[in-house]
N, CA, C and O atoms as CSV, one atom per row, in Angstrom:
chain,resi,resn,atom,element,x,y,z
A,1,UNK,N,N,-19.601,-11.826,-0.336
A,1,UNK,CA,C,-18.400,-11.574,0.450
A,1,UNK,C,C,-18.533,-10.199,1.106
A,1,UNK,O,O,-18.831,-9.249,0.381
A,2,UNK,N,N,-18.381,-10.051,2.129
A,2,UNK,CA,C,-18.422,-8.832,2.507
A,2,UNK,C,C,-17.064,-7.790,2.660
A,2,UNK,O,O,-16.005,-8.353,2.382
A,3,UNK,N,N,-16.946,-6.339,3.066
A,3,UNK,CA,C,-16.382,-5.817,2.511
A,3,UNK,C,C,-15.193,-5.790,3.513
A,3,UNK,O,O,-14.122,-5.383,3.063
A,4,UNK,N,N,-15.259,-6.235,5.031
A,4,UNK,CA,C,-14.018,-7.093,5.350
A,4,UNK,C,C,-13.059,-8.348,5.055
A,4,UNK,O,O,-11.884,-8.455,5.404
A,5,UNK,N,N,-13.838,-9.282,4.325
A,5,UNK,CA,C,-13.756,-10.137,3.476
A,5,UNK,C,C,-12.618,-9.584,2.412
A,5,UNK,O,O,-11.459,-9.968,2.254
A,6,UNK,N,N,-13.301,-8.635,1.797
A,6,UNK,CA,C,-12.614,-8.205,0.742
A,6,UNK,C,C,-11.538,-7.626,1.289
A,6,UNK,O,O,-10.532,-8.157,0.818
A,7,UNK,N,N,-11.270,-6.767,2.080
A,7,UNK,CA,C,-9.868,-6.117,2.322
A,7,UNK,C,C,-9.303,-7.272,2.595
A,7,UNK,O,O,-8.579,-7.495,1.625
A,8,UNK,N,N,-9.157,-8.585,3.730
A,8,UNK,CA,C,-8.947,-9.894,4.129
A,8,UNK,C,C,-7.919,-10.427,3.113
A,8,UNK,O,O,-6.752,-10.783,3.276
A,9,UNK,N,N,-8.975,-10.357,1.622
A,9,UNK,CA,C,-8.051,-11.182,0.374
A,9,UNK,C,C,-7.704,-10.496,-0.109
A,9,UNK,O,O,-7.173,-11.058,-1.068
A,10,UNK,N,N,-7.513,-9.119,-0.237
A,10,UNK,CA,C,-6.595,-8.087,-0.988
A,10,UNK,C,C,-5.391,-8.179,-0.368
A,10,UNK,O,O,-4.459,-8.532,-1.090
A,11,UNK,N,N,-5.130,-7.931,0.911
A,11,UNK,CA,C,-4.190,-8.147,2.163
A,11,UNK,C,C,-3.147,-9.264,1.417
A,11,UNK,O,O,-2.142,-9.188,0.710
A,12,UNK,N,N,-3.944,-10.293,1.968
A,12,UNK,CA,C,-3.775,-11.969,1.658
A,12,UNK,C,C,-2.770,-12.036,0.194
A,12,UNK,O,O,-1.771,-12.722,-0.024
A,13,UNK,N,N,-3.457,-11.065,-0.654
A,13,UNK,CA,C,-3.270,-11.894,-2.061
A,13,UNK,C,C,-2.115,-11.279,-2.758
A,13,UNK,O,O,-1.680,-11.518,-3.885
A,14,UNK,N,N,-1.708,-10.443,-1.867
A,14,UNK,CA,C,-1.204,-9.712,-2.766
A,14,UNK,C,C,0.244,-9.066,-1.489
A,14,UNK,O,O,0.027,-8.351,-0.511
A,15,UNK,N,N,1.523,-9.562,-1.900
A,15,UNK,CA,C,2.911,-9.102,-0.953
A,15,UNK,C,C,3.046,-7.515,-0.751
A,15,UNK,O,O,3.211,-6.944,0.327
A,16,UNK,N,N,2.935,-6.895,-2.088
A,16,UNK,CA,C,3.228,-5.491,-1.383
A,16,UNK,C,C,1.877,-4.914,-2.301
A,16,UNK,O,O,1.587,-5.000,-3.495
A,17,UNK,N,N,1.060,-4.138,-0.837
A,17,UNK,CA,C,-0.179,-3.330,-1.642
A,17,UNK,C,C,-0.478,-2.293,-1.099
A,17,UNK,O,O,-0.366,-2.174,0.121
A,18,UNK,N,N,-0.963,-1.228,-1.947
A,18,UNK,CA,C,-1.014,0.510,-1.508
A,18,UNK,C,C,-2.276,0.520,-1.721
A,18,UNK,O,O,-2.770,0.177,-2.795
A,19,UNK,N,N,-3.213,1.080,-0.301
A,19,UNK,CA,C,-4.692,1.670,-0.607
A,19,UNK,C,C,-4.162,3.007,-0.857
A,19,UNK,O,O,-3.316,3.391,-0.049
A,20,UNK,N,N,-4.465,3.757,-1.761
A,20,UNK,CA,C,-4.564,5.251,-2.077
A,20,UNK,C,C,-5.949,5.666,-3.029
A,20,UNK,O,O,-6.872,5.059,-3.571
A,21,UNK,N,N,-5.402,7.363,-2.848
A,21,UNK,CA,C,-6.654,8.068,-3.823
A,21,UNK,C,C,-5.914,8.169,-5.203
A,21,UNK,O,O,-4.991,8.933,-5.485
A,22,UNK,N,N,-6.643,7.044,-6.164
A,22,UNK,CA,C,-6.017,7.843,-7.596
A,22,UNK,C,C,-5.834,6.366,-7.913
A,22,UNK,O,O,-6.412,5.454,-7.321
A,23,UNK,N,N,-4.830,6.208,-9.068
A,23,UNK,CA,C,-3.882,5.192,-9.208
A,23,UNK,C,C,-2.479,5.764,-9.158
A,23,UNK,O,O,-2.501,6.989,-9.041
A,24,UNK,N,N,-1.208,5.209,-9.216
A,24,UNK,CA,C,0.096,5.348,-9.218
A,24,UNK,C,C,0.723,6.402,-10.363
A,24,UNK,O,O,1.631,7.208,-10.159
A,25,UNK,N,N,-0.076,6.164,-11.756
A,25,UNK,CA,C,-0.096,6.965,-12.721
A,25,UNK,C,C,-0.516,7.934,-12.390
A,25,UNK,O,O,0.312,8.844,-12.435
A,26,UNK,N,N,-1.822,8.305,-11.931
A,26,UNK,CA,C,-2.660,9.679,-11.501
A,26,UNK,C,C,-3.623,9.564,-10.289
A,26,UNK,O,O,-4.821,9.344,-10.112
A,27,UNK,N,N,-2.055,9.925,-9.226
A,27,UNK,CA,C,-3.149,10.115,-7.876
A,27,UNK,C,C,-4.058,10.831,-7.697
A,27,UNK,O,O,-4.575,11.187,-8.756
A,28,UNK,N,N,-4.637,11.332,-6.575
A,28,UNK,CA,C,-5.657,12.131,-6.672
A,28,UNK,C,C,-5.320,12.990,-5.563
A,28,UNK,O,O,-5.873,14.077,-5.391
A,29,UNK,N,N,-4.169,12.392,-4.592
A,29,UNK,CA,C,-3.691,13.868,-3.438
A,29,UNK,C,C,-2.498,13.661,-3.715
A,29,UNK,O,O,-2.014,13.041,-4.662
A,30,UNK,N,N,-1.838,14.387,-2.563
A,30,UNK,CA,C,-0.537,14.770,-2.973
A,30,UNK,C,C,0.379,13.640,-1.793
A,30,UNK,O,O,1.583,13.386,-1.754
A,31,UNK,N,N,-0.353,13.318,-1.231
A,31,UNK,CA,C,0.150,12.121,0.157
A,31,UNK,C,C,-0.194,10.517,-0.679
A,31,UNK,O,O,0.347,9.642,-0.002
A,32,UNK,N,N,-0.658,10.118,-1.477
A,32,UNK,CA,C,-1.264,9.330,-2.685
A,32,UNK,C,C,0.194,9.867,-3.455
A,32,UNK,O,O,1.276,9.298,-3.306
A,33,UNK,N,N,-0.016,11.013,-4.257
A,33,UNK,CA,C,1.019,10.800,-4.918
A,33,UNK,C,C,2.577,10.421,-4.275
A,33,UNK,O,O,3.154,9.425,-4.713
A,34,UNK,N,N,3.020,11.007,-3.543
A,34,UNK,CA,C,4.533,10.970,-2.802
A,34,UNK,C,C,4.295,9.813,-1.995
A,34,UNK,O,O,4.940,9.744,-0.949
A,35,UNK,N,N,3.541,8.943,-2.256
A,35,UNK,CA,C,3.496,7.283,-1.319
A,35,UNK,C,C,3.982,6.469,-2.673
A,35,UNK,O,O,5.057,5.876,-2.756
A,36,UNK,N,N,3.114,6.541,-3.587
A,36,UNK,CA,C,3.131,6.040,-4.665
A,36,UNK,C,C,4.565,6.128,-5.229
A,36,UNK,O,O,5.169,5.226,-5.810
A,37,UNK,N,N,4.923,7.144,-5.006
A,37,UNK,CA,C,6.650,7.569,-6.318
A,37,UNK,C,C,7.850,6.896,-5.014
A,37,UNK,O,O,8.930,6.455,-5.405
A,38,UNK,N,N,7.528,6.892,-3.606
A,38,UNK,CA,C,8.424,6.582,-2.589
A,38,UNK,C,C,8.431,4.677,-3.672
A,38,UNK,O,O,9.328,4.135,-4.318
A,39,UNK,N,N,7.123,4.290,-3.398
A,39,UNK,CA,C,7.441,2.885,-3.951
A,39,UNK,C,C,7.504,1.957,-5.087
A,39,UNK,O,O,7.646,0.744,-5.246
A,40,UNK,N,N,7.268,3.498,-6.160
A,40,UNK,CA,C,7.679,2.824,-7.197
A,40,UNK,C,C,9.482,2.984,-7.472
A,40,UNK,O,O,10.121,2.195,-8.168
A,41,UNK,N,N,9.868,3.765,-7.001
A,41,UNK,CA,C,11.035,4.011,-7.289
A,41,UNK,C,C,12.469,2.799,-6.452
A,41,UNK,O,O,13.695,2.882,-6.371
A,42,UNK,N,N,11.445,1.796,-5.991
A,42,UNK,CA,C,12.025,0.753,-5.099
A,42,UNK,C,C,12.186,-0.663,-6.369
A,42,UNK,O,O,12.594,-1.821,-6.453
A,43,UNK,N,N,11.458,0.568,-7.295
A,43,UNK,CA,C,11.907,-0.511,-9.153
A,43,UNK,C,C,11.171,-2.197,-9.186
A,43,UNK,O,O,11.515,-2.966,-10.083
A,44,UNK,N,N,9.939,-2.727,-7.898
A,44,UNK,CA,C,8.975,-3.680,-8.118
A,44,UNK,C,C,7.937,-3.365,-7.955
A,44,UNK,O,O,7.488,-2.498,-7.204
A,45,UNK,N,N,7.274,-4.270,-8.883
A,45,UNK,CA,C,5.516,-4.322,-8.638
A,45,UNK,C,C,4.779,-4.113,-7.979
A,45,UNK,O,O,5.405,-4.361,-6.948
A,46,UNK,N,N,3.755,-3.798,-7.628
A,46,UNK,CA,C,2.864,-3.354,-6.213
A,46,UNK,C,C,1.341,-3.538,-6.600
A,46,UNK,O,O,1.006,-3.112,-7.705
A,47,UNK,N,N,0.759,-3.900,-6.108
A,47,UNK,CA,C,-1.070,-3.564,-6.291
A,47,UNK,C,C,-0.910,-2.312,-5.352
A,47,UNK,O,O,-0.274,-1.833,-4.412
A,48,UNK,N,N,-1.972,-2.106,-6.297
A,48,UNK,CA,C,-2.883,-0.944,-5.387
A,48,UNK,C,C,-4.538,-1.077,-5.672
A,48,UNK,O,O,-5.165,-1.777,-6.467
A,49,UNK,N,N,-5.056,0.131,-4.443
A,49,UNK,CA,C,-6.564,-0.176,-4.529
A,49,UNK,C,C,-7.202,1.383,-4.802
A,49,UNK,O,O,-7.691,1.975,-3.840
A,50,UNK,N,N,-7.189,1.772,-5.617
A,50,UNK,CA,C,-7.734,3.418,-5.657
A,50,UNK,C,C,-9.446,3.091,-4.745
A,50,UNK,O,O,-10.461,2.452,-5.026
A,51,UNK,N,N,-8.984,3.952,-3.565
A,51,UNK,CA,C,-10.426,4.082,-2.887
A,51,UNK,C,C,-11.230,4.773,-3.312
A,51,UNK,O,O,-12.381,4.561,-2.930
A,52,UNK,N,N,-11.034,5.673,-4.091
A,52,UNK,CA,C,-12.054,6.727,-4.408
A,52,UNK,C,C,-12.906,6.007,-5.446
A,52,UNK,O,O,-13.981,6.521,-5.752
A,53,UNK,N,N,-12.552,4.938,-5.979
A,53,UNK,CA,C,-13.444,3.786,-6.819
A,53,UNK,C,C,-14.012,2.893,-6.118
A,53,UNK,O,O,-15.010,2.346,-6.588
A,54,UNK,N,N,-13.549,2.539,-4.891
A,54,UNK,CA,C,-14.389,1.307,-3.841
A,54,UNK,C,C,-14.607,2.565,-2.406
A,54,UNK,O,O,-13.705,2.922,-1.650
A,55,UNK,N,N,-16.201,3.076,-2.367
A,55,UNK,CA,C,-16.105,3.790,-0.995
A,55,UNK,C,C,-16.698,2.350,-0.279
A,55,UNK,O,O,-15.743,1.985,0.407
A,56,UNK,N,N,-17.481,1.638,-0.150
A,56,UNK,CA,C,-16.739,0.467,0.759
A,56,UNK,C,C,-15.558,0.380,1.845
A,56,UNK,O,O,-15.559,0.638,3.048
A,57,UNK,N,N,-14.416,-0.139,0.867
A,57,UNK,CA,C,-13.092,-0.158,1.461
A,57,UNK,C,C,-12.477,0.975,2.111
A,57,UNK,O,O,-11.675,0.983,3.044
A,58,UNK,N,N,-13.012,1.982,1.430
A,58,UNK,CA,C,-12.492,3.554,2.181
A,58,UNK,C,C,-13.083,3.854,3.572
A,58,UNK,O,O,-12.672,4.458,4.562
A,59,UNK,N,N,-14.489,3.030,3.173
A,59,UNK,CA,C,-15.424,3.492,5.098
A,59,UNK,C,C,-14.924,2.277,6.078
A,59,UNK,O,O,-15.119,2.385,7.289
A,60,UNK,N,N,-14.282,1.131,5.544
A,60,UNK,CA,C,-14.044,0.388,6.385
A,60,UNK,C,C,-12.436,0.225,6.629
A,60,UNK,O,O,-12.192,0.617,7.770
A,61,UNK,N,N,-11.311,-0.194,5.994
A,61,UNK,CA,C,-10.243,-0.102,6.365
A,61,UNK,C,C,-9.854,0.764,7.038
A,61,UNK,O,O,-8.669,0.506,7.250
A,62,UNK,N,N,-10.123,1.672,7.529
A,62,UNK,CA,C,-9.912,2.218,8.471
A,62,UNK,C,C,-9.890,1.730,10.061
A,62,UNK,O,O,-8.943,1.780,10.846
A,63,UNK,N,N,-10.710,1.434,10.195
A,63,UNK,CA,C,-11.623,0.404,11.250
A,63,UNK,C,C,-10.737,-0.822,11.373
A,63,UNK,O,O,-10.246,-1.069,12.474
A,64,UNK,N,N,-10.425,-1.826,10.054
A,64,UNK,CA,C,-10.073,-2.832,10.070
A,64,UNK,C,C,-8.140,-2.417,10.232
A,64,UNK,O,O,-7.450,-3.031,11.045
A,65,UNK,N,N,-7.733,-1.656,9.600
A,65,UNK,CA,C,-6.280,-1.949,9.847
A,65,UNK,C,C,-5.808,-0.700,10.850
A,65,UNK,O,O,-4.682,-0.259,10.619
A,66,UNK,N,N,-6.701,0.028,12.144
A,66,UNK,CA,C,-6.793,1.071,13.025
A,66,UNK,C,C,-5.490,1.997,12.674
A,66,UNK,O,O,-4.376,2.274,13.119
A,67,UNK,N,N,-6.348,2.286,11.600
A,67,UNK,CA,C,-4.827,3.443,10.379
A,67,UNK,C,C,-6.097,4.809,10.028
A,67,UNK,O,O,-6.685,4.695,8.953
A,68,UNK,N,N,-6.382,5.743,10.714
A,68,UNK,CA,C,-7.451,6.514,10.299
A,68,UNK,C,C,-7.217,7.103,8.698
A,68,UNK,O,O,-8.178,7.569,8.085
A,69,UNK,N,N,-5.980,7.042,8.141
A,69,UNK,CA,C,-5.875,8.125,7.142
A,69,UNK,C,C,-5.358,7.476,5.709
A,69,UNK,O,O,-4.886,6.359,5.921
A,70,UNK,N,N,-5.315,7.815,4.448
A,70,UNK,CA,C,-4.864,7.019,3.209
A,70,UNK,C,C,-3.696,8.180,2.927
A,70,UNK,O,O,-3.612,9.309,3.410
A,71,UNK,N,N,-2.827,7.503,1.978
A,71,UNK,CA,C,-2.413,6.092,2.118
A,71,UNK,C,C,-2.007,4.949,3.009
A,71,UNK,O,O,-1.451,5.034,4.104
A,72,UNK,N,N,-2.374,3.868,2.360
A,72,UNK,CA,C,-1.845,2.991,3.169
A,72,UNK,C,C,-0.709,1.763,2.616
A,72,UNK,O,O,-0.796,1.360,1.456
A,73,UNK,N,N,0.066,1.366,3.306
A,73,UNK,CA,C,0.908,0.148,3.038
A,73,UNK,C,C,1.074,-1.117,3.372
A,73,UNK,O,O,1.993,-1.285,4.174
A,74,UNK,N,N,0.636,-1.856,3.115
A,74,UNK,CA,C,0.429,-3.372,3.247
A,74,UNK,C,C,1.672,-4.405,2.962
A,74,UNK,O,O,1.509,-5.195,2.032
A,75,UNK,N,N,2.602,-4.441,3.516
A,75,UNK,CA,C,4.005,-5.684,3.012
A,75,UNK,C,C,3.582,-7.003,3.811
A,75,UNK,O,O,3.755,-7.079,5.027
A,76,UNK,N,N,2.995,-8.078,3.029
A,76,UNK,CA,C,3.561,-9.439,3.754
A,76,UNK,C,C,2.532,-9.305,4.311
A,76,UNK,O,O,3.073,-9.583,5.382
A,77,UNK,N,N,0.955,-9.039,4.752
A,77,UNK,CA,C,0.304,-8.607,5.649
A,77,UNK,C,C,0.067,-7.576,6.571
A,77,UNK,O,O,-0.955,-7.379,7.229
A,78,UNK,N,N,1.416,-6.755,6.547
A,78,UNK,CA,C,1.606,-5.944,7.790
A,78,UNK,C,C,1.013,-4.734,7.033
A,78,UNK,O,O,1.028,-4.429,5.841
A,79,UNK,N,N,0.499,-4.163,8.101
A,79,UNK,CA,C,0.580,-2.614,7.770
A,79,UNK,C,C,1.892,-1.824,8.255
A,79,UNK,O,O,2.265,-1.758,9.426
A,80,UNK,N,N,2.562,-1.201,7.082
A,80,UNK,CA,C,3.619,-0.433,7.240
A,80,UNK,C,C,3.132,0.951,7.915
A,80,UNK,O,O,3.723,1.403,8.896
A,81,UNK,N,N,1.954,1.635,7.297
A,81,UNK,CA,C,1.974,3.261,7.295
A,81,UNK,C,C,1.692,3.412,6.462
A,81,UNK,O,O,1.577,2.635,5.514
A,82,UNK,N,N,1.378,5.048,6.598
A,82,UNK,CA,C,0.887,6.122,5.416
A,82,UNK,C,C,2.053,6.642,5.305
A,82,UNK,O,O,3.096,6.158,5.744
A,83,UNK,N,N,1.863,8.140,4.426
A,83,UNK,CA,C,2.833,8.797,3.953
A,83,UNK,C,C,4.078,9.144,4.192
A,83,UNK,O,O,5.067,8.922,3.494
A,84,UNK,N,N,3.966,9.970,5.698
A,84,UNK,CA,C,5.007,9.741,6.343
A,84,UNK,C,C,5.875,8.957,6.813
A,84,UNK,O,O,7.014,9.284,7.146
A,85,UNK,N,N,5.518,8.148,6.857
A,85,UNK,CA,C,6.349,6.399,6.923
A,85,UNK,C,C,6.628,6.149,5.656
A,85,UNK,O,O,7.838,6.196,5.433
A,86,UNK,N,N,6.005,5.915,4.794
A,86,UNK,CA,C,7.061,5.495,3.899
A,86,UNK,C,C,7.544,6.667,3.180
A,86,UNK,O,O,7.498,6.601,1.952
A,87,UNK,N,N,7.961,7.641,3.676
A,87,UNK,CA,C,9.129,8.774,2.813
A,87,UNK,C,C,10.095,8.565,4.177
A,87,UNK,O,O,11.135,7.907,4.176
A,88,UNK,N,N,9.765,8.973,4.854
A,88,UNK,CA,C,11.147,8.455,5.836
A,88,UNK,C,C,11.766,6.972,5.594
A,88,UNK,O,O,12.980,6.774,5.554
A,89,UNK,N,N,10.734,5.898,5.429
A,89,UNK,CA,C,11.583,5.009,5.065
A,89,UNK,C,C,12.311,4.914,3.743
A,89,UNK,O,O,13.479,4.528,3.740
A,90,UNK,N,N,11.748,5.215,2.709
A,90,UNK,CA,C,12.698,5.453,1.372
A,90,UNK,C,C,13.254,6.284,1.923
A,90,UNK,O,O,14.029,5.405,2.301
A,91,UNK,N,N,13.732,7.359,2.467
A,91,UNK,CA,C,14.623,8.333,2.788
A,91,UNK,C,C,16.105,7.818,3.465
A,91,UNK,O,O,17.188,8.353,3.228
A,92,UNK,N,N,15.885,6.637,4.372
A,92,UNK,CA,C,16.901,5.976,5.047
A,92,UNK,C,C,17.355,4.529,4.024
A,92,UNK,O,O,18.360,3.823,4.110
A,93,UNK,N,N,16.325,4.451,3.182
A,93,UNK,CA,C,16.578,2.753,2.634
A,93,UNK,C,C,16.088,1.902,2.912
A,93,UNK,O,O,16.296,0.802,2.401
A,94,UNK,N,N,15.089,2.185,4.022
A,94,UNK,CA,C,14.593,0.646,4.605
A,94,UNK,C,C,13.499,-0.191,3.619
A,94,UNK,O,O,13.238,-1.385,3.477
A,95,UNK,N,N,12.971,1.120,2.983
A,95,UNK,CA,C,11.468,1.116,1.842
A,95,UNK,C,C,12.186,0.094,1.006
A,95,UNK,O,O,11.602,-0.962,0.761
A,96,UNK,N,N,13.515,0.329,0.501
A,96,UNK,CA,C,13.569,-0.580,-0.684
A,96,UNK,C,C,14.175,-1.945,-0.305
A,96,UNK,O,O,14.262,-2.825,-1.161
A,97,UNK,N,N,14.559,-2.124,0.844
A,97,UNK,CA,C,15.322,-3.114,1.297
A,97,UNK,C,C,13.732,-4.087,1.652
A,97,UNK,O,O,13.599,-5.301,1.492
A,98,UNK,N,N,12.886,-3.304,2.060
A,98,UNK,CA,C,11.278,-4.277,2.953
A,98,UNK,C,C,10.772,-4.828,1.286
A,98,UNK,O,O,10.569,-6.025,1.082
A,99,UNK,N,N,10.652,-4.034,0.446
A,99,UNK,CA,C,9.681,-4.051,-0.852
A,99,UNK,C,C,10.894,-5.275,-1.868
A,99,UNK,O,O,10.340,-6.134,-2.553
A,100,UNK,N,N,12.291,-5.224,-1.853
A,100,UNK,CA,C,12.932,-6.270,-2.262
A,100,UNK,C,C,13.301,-7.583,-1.813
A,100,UNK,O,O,13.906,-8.351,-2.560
A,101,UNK,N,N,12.821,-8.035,-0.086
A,101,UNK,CA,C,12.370,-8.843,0.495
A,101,UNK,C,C,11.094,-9.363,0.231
A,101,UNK,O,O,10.942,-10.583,0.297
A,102,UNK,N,N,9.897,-8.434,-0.136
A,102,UNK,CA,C,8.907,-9.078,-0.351
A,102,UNK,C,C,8.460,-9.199,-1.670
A,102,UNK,O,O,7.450,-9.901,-1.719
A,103,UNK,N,N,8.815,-8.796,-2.718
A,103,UNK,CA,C,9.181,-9.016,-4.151
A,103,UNK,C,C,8.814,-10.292,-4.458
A,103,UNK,O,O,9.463,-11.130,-3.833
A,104,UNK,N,N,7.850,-10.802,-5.340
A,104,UNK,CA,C,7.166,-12.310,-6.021
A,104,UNK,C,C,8.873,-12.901,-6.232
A,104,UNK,O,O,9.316,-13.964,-5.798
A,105,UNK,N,N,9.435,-12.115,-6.829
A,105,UNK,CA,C,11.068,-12.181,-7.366
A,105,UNK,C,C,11.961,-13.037,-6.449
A,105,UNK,O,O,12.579,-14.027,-6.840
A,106,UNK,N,N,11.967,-12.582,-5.247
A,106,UNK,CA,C,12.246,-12.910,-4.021
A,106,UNK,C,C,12.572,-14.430,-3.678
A,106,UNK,O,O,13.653,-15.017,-3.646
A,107,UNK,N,N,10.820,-15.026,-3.345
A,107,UNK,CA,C,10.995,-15.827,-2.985
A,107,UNK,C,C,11.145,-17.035,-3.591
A,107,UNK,O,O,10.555,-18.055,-3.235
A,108,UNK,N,N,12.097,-16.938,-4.711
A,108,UNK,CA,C,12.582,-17.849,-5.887
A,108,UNK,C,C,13.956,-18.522,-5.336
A,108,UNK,O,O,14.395,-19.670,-5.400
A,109,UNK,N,N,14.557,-17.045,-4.639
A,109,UNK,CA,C,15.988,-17.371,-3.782
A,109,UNK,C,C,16.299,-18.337,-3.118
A,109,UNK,O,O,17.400,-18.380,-2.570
């Protein structure tokens, strides 16, 4: 599989997903961390992909979702943004209103 492939079914497989440096527990920047706490604090589940464990995905998503910088946000397929996007959006509400729409939880409704 190659390593567009792989971002493809990470995307795919998964409703709400964060490429960052670190994990959620222990980022590794400080734009990683304050992405991470914007969406955990939206109180659901999330994958994430610590890049600094796949450089692969780090040399290519870039390229593939034309987002030069990490973090990143993935809802539903879309790319939301990096950091600044999602603190402005938790800042207004929209973060938790997008992440409780796309919630496994959700689409039970």
């Amino acid at each position: 599989m190659s390593v567009i492939d792989t971002i493809k079914e990470q995307i795919e497989s998964n409703d709400i997903l964060l490429y960052m440096k670190g994990t959620p527990r222990f980022p590794q920047c400080g734009f990683s961390s304050r992405a991470s706490e914007a969406l955990m604090s939206c109180g659901e589940r999330f994958a994430f992909v610590n890049i600094l464990e796949n450089p692969d995905i780090r040399a290519e998503l870039p390229n593939y979702a034309n987002w030069p910088t990490f973090p990143q946000l993935w809802i539903k397929g879309e790319l939301i943004g990096g950091c600044d996007i999602i603190c402005e959006m938790s800042a207004s509400g929209e973060l938790l209103t997008l992440v409780k729409e796309a919630a496994p939880e959700s689409d039970a409704e």
